[in-house]
N, C-alpha and C positions, 0 to 999 in steps of 0.2 A: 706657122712661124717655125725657123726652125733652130735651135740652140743647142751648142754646146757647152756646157760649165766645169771649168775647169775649179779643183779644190784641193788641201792640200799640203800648199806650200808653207813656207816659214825662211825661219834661222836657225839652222843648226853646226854645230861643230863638225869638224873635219873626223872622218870616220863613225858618222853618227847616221841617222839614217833617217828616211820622208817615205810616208803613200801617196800617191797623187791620183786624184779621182776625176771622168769624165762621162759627166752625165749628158744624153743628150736625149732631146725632146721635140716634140712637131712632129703632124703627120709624114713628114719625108722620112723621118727616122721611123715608120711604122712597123716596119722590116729593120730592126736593127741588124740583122744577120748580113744582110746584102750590102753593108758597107767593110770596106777594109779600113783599120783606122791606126791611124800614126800620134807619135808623139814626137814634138821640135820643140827647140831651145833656141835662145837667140839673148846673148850676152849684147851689152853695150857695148857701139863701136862694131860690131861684125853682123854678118849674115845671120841668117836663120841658117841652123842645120836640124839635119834630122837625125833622129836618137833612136827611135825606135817604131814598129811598126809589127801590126798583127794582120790576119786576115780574117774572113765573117766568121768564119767556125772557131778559130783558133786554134787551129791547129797549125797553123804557119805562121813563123816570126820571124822578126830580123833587126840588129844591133848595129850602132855604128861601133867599132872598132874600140873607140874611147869610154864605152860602158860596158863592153861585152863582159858577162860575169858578176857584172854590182848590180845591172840592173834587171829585172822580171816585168816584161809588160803582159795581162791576163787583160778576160773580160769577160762580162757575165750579160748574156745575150737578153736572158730572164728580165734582168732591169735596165738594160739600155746605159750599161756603163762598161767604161775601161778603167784600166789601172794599171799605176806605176810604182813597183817595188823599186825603192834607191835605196841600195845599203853602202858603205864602205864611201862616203861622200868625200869629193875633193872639194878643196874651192876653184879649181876651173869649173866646176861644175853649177857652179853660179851663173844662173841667168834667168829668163822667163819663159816659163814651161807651157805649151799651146797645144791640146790636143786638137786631131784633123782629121774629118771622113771624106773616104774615097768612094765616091758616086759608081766610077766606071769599071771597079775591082773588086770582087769578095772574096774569091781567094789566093791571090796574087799582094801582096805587102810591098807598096813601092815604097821609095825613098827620097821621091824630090819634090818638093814645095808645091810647083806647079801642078803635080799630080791631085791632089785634093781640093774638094771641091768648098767644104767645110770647114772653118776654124772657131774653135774658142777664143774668150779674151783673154789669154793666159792668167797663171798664176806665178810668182815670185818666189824661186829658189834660192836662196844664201847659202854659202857654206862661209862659214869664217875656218882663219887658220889657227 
């Protein structure tokens, strides 16, 4: 079986700050390394977009535009999780947070939906103003 759990989330104030955690589990993730793995948002009313993304080692990352600098995506191969540093929060930044593994990339970080083979059930970001 293969899962990913996303954790984390809340309500917080505008300029306040969230971790967001992605554990994933099943023998497909046995090899956590050989997945590259993303994180997407997706507000009410619009698309999924994607926020961020790492590769297996982690040594390659990549931001959309609208977080670059608040947010730190890392990950600790040892326990088959990722993570989301959010500092300096807006409330566009409001929505539901999904992390995502890519089956077909370890060290290349894409950036579009269809890329990923894996998603969590997200977690709920708030930011009030």
């Amino acid at each position: 079986q293969v899962q990913l759990v996303e954790s984390g989330g809340g309500l917080v104030q505008a300029g306040g700050s969230l971790r967001l955690s992605c554990a994933a589990s099943g023998r497909t993730f046995s090899i956590f390394r050989s997945y590259a793995m993303g994180w997407f948002r997706q507000a009410p009313g619009k698309e999924r977009e994607f926020v961020t993304a790492i590769s297996g080692t982690g040594g390659i990352t990549g931001y959309a535009d609208s977080v670059k600098g608040r947010f730190t995506i890392s990950r600790d191969n040892a326990k088959k999780t990722m993570y989301l540093e959010m500092n300096s929060l807006k409330p566009e930044d409001t929505a539901v947070y999904y992390c995502a593994a890519d089956r077909s990339s370890s060290q290349v970080p894409r950036r579009g939906t269809n890329d990923y083979d894996y998603w969590g059930q997200g977690t709920q970001v708030t930011v009030s103003s």
